[in-house]
matplotlib code that plots the C-alpha trace (Angstrom):
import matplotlib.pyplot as plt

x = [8.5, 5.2, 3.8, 0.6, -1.7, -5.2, -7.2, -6.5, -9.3, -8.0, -9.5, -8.5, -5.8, -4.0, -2.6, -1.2, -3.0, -4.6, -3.6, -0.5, -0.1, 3.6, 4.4, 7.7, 8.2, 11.6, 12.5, 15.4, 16.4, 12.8, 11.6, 9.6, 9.0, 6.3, 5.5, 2.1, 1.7, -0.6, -0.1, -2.9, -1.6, -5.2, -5.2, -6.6, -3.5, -4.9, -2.0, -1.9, 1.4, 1.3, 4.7, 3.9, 6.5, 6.5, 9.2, 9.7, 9.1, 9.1, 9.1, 6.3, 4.9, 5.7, 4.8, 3.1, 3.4, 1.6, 1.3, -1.1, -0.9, -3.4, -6.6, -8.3, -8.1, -11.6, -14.9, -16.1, -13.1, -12.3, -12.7, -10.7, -7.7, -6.3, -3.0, -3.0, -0.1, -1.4, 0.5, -0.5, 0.0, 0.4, -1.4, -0.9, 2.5, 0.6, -1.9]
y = [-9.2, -10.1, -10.1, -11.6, -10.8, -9.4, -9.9, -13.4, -12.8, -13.1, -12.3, -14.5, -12.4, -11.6, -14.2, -11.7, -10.6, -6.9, -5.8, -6.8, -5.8, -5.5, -5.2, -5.1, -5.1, -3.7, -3.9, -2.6, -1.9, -0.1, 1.0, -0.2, -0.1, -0.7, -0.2, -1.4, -0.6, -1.8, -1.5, -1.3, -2.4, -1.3, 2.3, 3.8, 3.5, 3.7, 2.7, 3.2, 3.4, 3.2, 4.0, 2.9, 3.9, 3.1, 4.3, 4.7, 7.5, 6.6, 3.7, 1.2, 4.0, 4.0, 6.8, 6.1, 7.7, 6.7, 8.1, 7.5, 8.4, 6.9, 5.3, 2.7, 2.8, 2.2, 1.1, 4.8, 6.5, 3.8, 6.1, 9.1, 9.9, 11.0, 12.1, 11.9, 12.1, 11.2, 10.9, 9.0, 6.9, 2.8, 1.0, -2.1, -2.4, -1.4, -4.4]
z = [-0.8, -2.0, -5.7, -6.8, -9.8, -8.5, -11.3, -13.3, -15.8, -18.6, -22.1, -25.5, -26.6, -23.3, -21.2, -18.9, -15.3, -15.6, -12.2, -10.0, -6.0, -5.3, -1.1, 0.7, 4.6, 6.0, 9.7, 11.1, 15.0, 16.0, 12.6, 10.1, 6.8, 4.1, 0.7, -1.6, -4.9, -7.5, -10.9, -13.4, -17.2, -18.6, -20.7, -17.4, -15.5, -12.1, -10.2, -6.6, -3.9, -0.2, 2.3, 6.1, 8.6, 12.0, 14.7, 18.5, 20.5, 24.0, 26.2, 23.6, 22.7, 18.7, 16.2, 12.7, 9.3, 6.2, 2.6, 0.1, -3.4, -6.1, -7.1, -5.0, -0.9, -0.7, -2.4, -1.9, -4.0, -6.2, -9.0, -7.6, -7.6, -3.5, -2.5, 1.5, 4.3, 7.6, 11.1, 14.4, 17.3, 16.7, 20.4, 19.1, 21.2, 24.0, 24.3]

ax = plt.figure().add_subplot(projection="3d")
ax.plot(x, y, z, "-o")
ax.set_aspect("equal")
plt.show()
């Protein structure tokens, strides 16, 4: 498990970060496991969760799901708030 501030700027009257990244890898047998989240302590509360799975399906060939809920994934929609589910093939086994 992972925790690190992402913003240390800190203003005069708050000695605490405004953002912190939480991640956590599982593995067990042929699966894995991930979860992200950022928390946001400003009054915006643009938080932001991420739940990687990957498993096999045959031979190297493993299957991938992902889901997104939040502010954040990208430059482009840093300001909007997505909710996404998206399924797939990891190669990265294969190489």
């Amino acid at each position: 498990m992972t925790i690190s501030p992402i913003d240390n700027r800190q203003s005069r009257y708050r000695r605490s970060p405004r953002h912190v990244r939480v991640q956590y890898n599982y593995r067990t047998n042929n699966h894995e496991l991930g979860v992200l989240v950022r928390q946001s302590f400003e009054s915006s509360n643009k938080n932001y969760l991420q739940i990687d799975w990957t498993f096999p399906l045959w031979g190297n060939i493993r299957g991938y799901a992902q889901f997104l809920n939040g502010y954040g994934e990208s430059l482009i929609d840093y300001n909007a708030k997505i909710e996404r589910f998206g399924l797939g093939i990891l190669l990265s086994d294969l190489l």
